[in-house]
C-alpha positions in Angstrom: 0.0 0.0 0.0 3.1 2.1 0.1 4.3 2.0 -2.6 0.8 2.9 -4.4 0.9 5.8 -1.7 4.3 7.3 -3.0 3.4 6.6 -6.7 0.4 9.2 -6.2 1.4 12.7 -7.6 -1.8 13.7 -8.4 -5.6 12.4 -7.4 -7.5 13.9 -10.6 -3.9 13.9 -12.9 -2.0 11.0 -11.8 -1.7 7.4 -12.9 -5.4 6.6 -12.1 -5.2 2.5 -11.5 -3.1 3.8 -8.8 -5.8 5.3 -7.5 -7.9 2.1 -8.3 -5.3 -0.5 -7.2 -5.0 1.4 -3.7 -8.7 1.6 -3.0 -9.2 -1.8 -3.4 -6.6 -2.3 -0.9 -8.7 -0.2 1.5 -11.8 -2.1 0.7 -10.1 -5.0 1.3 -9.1 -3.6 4.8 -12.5 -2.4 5.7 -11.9 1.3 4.8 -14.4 2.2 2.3 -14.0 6.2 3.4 -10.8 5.9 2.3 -11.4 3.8 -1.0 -13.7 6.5 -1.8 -11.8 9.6 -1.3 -9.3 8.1 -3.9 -11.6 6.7 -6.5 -13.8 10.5 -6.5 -11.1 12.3 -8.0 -10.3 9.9 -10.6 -13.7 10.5 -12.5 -13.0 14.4 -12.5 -9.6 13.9 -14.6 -9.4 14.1 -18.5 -10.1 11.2 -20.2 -6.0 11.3 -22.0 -2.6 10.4 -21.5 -2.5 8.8 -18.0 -6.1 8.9 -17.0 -7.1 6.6 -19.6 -5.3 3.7 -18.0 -8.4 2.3 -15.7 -12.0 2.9 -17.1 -14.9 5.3 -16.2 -16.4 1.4 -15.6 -14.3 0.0 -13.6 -14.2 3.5 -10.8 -18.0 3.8 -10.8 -17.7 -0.6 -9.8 -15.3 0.1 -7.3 -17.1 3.5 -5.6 -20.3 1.6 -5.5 -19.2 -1.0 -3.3 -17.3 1.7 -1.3 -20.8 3.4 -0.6 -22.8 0.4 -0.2 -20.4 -0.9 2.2 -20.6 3.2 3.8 -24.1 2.2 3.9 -24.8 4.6 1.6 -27.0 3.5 -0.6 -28.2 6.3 -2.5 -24.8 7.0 -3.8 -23.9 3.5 -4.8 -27.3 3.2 -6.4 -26.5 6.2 -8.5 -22.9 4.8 -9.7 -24.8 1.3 -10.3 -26.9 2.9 -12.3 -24.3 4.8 -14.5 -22.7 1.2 -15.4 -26.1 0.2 -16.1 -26.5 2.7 -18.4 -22.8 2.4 -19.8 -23.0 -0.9 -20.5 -26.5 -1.3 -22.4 -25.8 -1.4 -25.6 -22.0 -3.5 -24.6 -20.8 -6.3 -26.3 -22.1 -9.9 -24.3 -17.6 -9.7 -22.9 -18.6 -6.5 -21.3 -22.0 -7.6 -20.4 -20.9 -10.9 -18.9 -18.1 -9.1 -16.6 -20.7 -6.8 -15.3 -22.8 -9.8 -14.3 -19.8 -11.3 -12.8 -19.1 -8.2 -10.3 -19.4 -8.8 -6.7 -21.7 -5.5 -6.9 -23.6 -5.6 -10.2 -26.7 -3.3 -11.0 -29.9 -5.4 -11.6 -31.1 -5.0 -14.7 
């Protein structure tokens, strides 16, 4: 967790999976505050250069298993509901990894 620590220059700029990487960690630990305060400012980055190394996708996933688990449930419905809407016209891959996620929106 260090090391993901250090390699963060920049929460809205920065290598983004860092970001990602880092929050699961804190999931993982029973920190969803924390997983949340990281995985925030990576949606409010341009979509270039090292921003476009972790998906729009795979944030909204992670931030609504950080809010559910906030007991929160508002907010994670809302991200849910983005993937919903991001992924209904996907490909049956995309589909089928959505289904797959510990967290996924019903349909």
């Amino acid at each position: 967790m260090r090391a993901f620590e250090r390699g963060i220059y920049s929460r809205t700029l920065g290598f983004t999976r860092t970001n990602y990487h880092l929050a699961r960690h804190h999931l993982a630990r029973g920190e969803p505050r924390r997983a949340a305060d990281l995985l925030r400012p990576a949606l409010q980055g341009s979509l270039e250069s090292s921003n476009y190394y972790v998906t729009h996708t795979e944030v909204h996933q992670l931030l609504a298993e950080a809010y559910a688990r906030l007991g929160q449930p508002d907010s994670a419905l809302v991200h849910r509901r983005w993937i919903a809407a991001a992924l209904a016209q996907a490909d049956s891959g995309a589909r089928a990894r959505l289904a797959a996620a510990p967290d996924a929106p019903s349909r």
